[in-house]
N, CA, C and O atoms as a DFTB+ gen file, in Angstrom:
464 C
 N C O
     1  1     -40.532     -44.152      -9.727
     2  2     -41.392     -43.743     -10.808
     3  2     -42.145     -42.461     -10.470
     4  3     -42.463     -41.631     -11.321
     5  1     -42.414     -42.355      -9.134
     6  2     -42.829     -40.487      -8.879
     7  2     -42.060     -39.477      -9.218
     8  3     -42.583     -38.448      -9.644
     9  1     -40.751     -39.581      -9.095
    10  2     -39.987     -38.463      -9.701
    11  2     -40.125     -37.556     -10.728
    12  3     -39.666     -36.413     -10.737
    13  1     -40.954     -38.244     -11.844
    14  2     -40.689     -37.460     -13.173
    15  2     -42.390     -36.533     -12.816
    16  3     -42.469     -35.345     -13.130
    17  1     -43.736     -37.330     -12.092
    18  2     -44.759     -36.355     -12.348
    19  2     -43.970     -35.467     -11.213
    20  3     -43.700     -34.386     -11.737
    21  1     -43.484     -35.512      -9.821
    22  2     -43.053     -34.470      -9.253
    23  2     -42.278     -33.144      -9.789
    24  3     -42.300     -31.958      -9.462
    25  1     -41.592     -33.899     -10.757
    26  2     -40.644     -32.705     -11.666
    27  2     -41.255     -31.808     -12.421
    28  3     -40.958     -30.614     -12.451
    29  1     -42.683     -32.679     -13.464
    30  2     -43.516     -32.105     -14.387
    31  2     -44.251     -30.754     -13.336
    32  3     -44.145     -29.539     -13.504
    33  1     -45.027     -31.543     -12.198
    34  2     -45.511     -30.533     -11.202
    35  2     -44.895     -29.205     -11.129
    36  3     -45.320     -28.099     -11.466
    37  1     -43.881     -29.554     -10.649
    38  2     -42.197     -28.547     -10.219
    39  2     -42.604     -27.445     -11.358
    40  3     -43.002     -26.299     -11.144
    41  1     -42.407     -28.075     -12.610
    42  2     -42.036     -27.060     -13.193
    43  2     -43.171     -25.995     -14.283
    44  3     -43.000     -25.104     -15.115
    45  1     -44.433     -26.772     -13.636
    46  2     -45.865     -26.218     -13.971
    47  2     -45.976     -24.681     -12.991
    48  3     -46.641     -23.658     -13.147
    49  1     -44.931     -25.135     -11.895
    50  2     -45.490     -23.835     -11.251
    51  2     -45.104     -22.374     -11.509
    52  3     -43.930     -22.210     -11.843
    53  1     -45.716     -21.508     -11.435
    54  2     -45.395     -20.301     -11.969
    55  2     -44.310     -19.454     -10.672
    56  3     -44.682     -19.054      -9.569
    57  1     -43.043     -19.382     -11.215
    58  2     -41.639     -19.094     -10.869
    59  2     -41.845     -17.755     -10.559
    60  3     -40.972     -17.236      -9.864
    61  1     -42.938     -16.960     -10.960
    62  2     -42.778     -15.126     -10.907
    63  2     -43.818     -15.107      -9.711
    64  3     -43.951     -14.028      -9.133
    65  1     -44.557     -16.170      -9.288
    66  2     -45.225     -15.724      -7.951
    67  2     -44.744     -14.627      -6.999
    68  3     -43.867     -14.068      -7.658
    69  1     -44.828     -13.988      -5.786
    70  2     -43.830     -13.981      -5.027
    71  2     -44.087     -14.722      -4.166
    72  3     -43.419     -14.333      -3.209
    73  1     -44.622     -15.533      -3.893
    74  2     -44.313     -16.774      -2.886
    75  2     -43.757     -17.888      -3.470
    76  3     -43.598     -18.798      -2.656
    77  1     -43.365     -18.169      -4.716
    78  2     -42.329     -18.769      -5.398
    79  2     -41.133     -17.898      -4.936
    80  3     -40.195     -18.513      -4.429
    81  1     -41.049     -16.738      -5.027
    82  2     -39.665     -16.404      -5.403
    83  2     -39.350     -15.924      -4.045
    84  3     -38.161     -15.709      -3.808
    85  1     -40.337     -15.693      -2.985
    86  2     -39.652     -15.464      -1.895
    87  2     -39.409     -17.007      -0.945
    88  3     -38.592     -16.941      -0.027
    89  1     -39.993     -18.103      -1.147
    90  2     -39.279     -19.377      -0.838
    91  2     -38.122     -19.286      -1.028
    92  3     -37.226     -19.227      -0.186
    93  1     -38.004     -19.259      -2.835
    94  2     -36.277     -19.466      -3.377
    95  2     -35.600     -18.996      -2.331
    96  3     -34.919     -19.642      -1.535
    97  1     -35.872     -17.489      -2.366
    98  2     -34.778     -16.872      -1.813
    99  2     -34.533     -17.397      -0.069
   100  3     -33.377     -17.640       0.277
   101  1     -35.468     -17.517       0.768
   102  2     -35.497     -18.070       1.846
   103  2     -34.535     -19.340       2.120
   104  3     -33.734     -19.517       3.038
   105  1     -34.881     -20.181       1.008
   106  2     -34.151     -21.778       0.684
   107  2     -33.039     -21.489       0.465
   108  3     -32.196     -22.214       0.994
   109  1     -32.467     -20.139      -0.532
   110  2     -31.182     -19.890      -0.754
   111  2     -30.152     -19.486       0.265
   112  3     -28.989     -19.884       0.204
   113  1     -30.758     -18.423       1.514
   114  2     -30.186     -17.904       2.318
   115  2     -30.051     -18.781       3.437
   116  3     -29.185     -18.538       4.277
   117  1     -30.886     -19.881       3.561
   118  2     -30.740     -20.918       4.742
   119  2     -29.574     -21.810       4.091
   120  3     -28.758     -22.477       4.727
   121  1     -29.657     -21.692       2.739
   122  2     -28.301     -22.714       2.276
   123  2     -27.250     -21.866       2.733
   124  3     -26.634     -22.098       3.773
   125  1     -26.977     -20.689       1.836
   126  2     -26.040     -20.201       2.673
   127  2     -25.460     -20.294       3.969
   128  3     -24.366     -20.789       4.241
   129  1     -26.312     -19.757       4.773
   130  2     -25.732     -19.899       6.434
   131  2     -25.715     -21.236       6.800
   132  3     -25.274     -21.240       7.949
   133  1     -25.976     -22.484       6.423
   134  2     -25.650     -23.468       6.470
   135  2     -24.146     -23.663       6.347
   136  3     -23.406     -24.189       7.179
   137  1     -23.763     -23.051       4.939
   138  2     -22.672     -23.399       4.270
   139  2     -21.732     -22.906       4.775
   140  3     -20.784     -23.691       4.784
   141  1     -21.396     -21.427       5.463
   142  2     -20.663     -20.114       5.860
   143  2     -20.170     -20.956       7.135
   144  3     -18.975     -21.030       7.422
   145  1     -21.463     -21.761       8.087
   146  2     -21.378     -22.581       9.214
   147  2     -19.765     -23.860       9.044
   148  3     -18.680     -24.081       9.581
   149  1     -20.638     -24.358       7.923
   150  2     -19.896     -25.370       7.627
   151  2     -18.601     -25.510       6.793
   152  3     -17.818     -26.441       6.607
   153  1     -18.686     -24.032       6.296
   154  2     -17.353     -23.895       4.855
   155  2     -16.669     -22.897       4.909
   156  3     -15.589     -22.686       4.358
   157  1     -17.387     -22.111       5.707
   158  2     -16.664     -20.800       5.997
   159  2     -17.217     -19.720       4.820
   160  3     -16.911     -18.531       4.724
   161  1     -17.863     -20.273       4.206
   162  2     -18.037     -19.381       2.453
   163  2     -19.625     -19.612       2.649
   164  3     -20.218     -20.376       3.410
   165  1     -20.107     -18.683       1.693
   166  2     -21.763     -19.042       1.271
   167  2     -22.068     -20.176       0.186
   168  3     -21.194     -20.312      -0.670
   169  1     -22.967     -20.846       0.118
   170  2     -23.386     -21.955      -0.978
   171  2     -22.555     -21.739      -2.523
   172  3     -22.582     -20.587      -2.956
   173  1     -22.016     -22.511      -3.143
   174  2     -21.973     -22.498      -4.555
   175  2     -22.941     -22.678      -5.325
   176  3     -22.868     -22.361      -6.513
   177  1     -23.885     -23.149      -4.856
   178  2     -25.474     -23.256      -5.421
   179  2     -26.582     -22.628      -5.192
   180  3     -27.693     -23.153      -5.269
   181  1     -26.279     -21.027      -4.785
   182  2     -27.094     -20.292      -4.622
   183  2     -27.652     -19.898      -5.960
   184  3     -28.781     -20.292      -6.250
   185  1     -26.947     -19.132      -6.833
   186  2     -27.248     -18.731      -8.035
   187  2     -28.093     -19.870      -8.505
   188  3     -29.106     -19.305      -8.916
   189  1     -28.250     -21.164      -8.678
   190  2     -29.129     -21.747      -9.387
   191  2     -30.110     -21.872      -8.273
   192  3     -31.211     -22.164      -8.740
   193  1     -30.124     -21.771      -7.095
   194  2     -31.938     -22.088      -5.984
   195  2     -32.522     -20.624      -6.486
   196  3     -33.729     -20.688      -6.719
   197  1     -32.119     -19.725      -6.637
   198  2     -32.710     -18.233      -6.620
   199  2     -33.825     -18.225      -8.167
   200  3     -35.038     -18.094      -8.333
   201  1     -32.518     -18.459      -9.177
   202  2     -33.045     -18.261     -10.382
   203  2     -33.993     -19.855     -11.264
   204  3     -35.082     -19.911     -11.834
   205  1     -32.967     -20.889     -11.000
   206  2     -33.002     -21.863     -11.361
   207  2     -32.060     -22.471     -12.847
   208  3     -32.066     -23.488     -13.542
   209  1     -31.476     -21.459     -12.810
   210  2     -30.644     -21.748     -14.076
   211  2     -29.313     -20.969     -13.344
   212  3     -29.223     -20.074     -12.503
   213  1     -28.074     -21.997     -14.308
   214  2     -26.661     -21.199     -14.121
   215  2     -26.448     -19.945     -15.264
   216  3     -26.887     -19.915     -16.414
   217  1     -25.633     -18.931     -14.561
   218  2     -25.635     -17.523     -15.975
   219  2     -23.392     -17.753     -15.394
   220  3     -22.634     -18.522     -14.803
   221  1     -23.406     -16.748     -15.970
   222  2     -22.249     -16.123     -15.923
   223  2     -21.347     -15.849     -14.548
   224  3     -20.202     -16.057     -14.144
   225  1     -22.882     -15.112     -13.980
   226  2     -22.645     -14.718     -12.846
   227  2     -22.543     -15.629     -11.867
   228  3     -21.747     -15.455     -10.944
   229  1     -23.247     -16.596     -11.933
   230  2     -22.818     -17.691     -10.999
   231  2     -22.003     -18.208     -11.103
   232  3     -21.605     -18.491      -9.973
   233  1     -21.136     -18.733     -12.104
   234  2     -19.934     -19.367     -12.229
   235  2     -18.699     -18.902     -11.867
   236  3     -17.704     -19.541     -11.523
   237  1     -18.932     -17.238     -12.025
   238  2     -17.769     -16.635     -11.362
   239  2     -17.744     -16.395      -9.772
   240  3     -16.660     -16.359      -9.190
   241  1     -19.228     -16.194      -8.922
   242  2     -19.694     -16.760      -7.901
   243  2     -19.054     -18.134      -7.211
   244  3     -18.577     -18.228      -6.080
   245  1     -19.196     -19.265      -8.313
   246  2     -18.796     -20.066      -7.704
   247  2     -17.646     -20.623      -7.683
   248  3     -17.187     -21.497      -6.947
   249  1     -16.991     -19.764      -8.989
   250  2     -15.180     -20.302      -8.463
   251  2     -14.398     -19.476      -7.589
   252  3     -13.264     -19.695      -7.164
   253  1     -15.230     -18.398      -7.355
   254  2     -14.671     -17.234      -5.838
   255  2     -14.794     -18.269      -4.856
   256  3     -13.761     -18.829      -4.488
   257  1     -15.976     -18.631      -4.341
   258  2     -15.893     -19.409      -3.513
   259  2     -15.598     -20.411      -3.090
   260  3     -15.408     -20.686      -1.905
   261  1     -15.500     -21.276      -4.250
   262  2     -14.384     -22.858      -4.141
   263  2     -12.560     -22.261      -3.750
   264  3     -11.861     -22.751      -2.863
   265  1     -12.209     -21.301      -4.542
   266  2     -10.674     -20.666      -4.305
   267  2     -11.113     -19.924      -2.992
   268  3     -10.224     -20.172      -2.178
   269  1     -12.122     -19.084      -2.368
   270  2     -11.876     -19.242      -0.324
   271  2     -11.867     -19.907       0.088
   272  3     -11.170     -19.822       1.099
   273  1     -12.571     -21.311      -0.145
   274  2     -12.619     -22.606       0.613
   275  2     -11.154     -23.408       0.636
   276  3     -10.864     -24.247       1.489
   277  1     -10.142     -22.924      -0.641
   278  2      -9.226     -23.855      -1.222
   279  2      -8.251     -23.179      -0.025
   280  3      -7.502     -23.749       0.767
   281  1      -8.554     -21.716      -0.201
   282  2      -7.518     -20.682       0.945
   283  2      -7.606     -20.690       2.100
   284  3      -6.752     -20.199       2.839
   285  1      -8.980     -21.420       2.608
   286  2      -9.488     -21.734       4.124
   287  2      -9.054     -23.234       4.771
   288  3      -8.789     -23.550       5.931
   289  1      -9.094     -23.952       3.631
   290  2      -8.711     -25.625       4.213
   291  2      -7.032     -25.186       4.273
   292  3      -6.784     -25.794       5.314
   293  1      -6.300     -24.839       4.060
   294  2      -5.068     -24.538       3.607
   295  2      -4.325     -23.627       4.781
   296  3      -3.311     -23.897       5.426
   297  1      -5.047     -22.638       4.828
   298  2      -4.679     -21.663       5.820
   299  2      -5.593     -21.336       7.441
   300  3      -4.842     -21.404       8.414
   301  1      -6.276     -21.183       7.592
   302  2      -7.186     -20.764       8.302
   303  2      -7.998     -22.683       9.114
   304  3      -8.568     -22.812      10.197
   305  1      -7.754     -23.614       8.235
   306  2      -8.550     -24.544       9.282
   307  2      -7.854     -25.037      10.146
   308  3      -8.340     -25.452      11.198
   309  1      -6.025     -25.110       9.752
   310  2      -4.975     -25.626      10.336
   311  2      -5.282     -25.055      11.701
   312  3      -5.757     -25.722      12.620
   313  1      -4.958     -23.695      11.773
   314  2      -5.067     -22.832      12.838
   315  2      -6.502     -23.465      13.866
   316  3      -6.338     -24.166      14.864
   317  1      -7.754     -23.059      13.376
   318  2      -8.962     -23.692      14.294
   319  2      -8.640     -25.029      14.276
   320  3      -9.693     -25.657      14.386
   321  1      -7.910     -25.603      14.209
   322  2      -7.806     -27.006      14.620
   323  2      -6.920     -27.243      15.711
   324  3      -7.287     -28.093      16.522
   325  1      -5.625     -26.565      15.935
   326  2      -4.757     -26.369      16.371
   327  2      -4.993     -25.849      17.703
   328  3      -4.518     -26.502      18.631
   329  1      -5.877     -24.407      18.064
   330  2      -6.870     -23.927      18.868
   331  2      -7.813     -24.997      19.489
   332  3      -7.905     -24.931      20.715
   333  1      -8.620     -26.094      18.790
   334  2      -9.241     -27.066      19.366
   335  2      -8.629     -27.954      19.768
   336  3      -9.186     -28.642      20.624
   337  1      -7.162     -28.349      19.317
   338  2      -6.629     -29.361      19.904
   339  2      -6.066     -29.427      21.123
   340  3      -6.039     -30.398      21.880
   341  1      -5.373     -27.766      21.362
   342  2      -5.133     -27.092      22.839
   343  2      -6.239     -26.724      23.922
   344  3      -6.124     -26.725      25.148
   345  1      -7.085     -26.481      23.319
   346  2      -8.637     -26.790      24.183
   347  2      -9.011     -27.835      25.016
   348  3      -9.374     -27.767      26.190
   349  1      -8.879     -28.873      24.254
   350  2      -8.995     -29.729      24.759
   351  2      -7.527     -30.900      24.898
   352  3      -7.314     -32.108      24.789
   353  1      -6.940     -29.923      25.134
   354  2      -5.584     -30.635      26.040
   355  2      -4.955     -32.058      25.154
   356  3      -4.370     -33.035      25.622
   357  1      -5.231     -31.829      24.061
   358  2      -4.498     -32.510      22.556
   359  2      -3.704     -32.280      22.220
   360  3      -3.308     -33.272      21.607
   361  1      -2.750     -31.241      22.122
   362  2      -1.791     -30.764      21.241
   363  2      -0.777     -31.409      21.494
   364  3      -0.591     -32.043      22.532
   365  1       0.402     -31.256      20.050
   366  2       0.865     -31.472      19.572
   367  2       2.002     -30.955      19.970
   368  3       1.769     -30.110      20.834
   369  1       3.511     -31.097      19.673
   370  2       4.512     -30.632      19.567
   371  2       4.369     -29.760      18.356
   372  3       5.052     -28.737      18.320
   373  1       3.702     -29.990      17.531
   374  2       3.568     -29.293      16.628
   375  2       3.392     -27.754      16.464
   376  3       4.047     -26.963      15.786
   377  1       2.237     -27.541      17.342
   378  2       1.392     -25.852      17.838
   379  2       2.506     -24.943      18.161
   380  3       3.235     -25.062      19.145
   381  1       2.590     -23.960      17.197
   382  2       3.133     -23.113      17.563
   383  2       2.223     -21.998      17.835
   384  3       1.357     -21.474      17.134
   385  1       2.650     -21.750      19.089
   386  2       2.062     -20.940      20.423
   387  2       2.284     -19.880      19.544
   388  3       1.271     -19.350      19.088
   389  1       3.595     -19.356      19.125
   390  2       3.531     -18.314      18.329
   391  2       3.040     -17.630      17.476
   392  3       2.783     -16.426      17.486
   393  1       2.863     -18.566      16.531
   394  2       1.820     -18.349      15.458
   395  2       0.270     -18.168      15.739
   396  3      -0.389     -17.521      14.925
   397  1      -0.271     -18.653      16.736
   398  2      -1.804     -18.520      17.320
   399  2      -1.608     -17.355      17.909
   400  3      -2.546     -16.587      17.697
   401  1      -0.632     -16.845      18.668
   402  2      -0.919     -15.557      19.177
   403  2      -1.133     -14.413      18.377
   404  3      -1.952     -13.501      18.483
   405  1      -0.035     -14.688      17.369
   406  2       0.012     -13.417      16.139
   407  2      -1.466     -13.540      15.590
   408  3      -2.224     -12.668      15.167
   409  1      -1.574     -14.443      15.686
   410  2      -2.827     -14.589      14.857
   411  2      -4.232     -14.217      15.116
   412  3      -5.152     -13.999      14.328
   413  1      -4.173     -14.191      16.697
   414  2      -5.304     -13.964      17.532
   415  2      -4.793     -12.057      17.788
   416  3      -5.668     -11.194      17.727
   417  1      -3.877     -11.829      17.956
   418  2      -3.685     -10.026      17.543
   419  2      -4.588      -9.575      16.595
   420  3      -5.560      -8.823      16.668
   421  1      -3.825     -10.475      15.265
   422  2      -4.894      -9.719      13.768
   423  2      -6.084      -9.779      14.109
   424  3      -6.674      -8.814      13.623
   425  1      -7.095     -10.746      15.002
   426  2      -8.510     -10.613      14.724
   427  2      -8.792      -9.649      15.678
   428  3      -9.707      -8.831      15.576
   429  1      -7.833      -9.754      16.823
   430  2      -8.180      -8.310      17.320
   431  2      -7.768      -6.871      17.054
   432  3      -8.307      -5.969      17.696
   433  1      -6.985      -6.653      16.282
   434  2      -6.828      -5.728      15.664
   435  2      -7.639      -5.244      14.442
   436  3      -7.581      -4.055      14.129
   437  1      -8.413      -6.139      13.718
   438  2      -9.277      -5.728      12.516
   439  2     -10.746      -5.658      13.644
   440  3     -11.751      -5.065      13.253
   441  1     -10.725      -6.099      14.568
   442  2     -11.845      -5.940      15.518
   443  2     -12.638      -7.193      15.581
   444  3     -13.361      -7.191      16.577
   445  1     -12.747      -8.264      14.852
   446  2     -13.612      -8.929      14.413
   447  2     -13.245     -10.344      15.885
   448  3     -13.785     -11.442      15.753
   449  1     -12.391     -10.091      17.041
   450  2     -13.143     -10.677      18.191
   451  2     -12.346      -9.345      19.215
   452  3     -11.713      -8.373      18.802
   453  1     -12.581      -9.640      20.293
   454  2     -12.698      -8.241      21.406
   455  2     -11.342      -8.995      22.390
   456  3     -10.954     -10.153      22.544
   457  1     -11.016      -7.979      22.789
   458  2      -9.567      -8.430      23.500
   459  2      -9.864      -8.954      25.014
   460  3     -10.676      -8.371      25.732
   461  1      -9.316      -9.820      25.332
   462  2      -9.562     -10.472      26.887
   463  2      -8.943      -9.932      27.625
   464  3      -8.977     -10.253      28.813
């Protein structure tokens, strides 16, 4: 039964503060890097912590990022899994050695890890 005066509260407060709106944004960007952590992508629910309403822009926001996540479980987690399973002395007949190497080239070739 607290829920609804908490909500009434909620929404008494004035949204154009900037300590309203620099929370949001704080709350938004910790979701994010939460999410990037955990999903590889930023929040789908950023656009509504910032503003508090969905527009346009968020929806196209958020089906970008459900279709990287769809392209990441698909492509890209196989691989870090595959990497963790040889880590720790798991693998599979499966792992192709080959394919992790090529693969570990591209990130060193776009730069984004440093060559051993």
């Amino acid at each position: 039964m607290g829920c609804p005066s908490i909500l009434a509260a909620a929404e008494s407060i004035d949204n154009t503060s900037i300590f309203v709106i620099q929370l949001k944004n704080a709350w938004a960007d910790n979701g994010d890097m939460i999410s990037k952590h955990y999903t590889g992508t930023g929040s789908t629910h950023t656009n509504i912590t910032r503003t508090g309403k969905r527009d346009i822009k968020g929806l196209f926001d958020h089906t970008l990022k459900s279709c990287m996540r769809l392209y990441q479980q698909f492509v890209d987690d196989n691989m870090k899994q595959e990497v963790i399973d040889i880590i720790l002395g798991e693998h599979t007949e499966t792992v192709n050695l080959t394919e992790i190497e090529a693969r570990l080239k591209q990130l060193q070739d776009k730069g984004e890890i440093e060559e051993q």
